[in-house]
C-alpha positions as CSV (number, residue, x, y, z in Angstrom):
1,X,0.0,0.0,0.0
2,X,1.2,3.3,-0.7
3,X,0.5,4.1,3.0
4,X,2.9,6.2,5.2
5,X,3.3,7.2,8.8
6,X,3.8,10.9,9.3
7,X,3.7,12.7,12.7
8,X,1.7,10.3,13.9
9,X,-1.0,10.0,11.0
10,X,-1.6,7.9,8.3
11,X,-1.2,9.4,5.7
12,X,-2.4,7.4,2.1
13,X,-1.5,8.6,-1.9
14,X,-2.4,5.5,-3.6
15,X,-0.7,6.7,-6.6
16,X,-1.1,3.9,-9.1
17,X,-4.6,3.9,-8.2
18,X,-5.5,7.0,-8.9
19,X,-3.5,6.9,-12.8
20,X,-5.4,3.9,-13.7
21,X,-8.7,6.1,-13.1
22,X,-7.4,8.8,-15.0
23,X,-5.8,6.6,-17.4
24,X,-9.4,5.4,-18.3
25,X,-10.8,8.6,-17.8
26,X,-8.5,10.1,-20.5
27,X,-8.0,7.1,-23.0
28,X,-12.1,7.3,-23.3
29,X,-12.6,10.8,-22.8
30,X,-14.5,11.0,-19.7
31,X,-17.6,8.5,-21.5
32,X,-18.2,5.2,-21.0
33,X,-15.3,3.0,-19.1
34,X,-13.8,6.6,-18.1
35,X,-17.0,8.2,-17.0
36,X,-16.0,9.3,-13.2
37,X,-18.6,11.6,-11.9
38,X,-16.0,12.7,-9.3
39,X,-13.3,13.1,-11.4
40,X,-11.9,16.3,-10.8
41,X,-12.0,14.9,-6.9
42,X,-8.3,13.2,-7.8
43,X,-5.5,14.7,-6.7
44,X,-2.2,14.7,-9.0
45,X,0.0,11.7,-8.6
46,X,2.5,12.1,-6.0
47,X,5.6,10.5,-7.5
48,X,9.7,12.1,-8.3
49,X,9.3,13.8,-11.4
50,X,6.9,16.4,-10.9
51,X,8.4,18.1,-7.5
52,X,11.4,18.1,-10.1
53,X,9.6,20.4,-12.2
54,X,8.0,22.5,-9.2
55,X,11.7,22.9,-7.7
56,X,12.5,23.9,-11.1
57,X,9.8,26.6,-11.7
58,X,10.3,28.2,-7.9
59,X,6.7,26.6,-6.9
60,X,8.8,24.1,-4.7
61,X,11.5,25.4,-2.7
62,X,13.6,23.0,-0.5
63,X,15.5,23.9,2.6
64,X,19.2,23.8,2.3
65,X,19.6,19.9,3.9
66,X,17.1,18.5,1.9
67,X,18.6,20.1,-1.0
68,X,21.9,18.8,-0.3
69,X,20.4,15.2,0.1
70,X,18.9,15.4,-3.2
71,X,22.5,16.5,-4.6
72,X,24.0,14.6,-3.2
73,X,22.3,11.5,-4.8
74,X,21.3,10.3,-1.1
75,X,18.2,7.5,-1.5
76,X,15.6,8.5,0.6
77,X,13.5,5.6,1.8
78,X,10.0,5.3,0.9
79,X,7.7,6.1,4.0
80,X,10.4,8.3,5.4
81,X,9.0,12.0,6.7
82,X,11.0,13.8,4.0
83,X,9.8,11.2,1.1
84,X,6.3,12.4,2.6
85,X,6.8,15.7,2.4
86,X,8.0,15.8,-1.0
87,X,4.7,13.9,-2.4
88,X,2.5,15.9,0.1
89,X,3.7,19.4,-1.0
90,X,3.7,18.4,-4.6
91,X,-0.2,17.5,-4.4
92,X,-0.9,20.8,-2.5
93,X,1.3,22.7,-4.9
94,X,-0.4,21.3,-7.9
95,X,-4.2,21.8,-6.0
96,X,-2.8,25.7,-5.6
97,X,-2.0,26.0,-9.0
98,X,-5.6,24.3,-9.5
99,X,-7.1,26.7,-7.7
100,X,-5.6,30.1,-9.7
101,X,-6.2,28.4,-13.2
102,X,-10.1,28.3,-12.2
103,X,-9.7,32.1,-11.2
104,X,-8.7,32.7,-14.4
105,X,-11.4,35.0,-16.1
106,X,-12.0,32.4,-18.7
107,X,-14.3,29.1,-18.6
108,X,-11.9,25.9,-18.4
109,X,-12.6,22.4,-17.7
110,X,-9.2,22.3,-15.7
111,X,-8.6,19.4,-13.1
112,X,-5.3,18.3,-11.3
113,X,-5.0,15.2,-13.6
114,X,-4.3,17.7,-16.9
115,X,-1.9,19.6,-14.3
116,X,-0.4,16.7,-13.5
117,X,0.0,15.3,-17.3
118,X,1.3,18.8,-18.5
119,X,3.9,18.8,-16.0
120,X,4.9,15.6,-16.0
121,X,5.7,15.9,-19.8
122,X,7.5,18.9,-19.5
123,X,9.9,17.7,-16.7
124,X,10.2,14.4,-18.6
125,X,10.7,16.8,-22.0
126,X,13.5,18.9,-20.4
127,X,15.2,17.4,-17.1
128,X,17.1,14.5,-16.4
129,X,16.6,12.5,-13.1
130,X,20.2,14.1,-12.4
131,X,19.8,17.8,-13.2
132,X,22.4,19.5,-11.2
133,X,21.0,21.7,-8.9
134,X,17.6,20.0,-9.4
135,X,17.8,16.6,-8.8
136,X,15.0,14.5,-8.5
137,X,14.7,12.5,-4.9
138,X,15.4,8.8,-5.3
139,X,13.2,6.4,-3.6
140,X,13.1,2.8,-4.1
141,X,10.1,2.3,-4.4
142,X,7.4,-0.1,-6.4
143,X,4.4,2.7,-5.9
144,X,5.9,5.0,-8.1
């Protein structure tokens, strides 16, 4: 389960489950198999790539010893407090930028799974999981 402790709490991102609702949701365009009436209710997919792109775009910023683990290659475990806080951060970040797209003065049928697809492709498009100064974090882990 994609299930951590954190300060106590459980916290759950369920990560895979949620792309293989929006994998169906987007591969029959919201009709049929992919009709979700709660769609827009998923959050983005917690996984490495896109807090690359948020550190990337100043949306993430990460204090100077996390930054330094992520330099330095470091693996941080899966279910370990700073793991969670990366994937945590990233979903809020991406529910923010949520948020100010449907503030936008124009009608858009925007959700965090388009957020999460755009971004996705355009860290895959333009960074390497080794980007100095922007590295993603390494976790071994089969929820990714």
């Amino acid at each position: 389960r994609d299930e951590a402790e954190y300060k106590g709490k459980k916290v759950a991102l369920y990560k895979r489950a949620q792309i293989l609702a929006a994998d169906l949701w987007a591969a029959f365009g919201g009709q049929g198999l992919g009709e979700f009436c709660d769609i827009d209710t998923i959050t983005m997919f917690a996984d490495y790539r896109v807090p690359q792109i948020l550190r990337r775009l100043g949306i993430l910023v990460y204090d100077e010893t996390l930054a330094e683990i992520l330099e330095k290659g470091t693996v941080v475990p899966s279910g370990d407090p700073l793991e969670v806080e990366i994937r945590g951060c990233t979903i809020w970040a991406v529910e923010l930028i949520k948020r100010e797209i449907v503030n936008l003065p124009v009608e858009t049928d925007i959700n965090s799974i388009l957020i999460d697809f755009y971004l996705w492709n355009a860290a895959t498009d333009t960074l390497t999981d080794n980007t100095p100064g922007n590295r993603a974090h390494k976790t071994r882990s089969f929820y990714y």
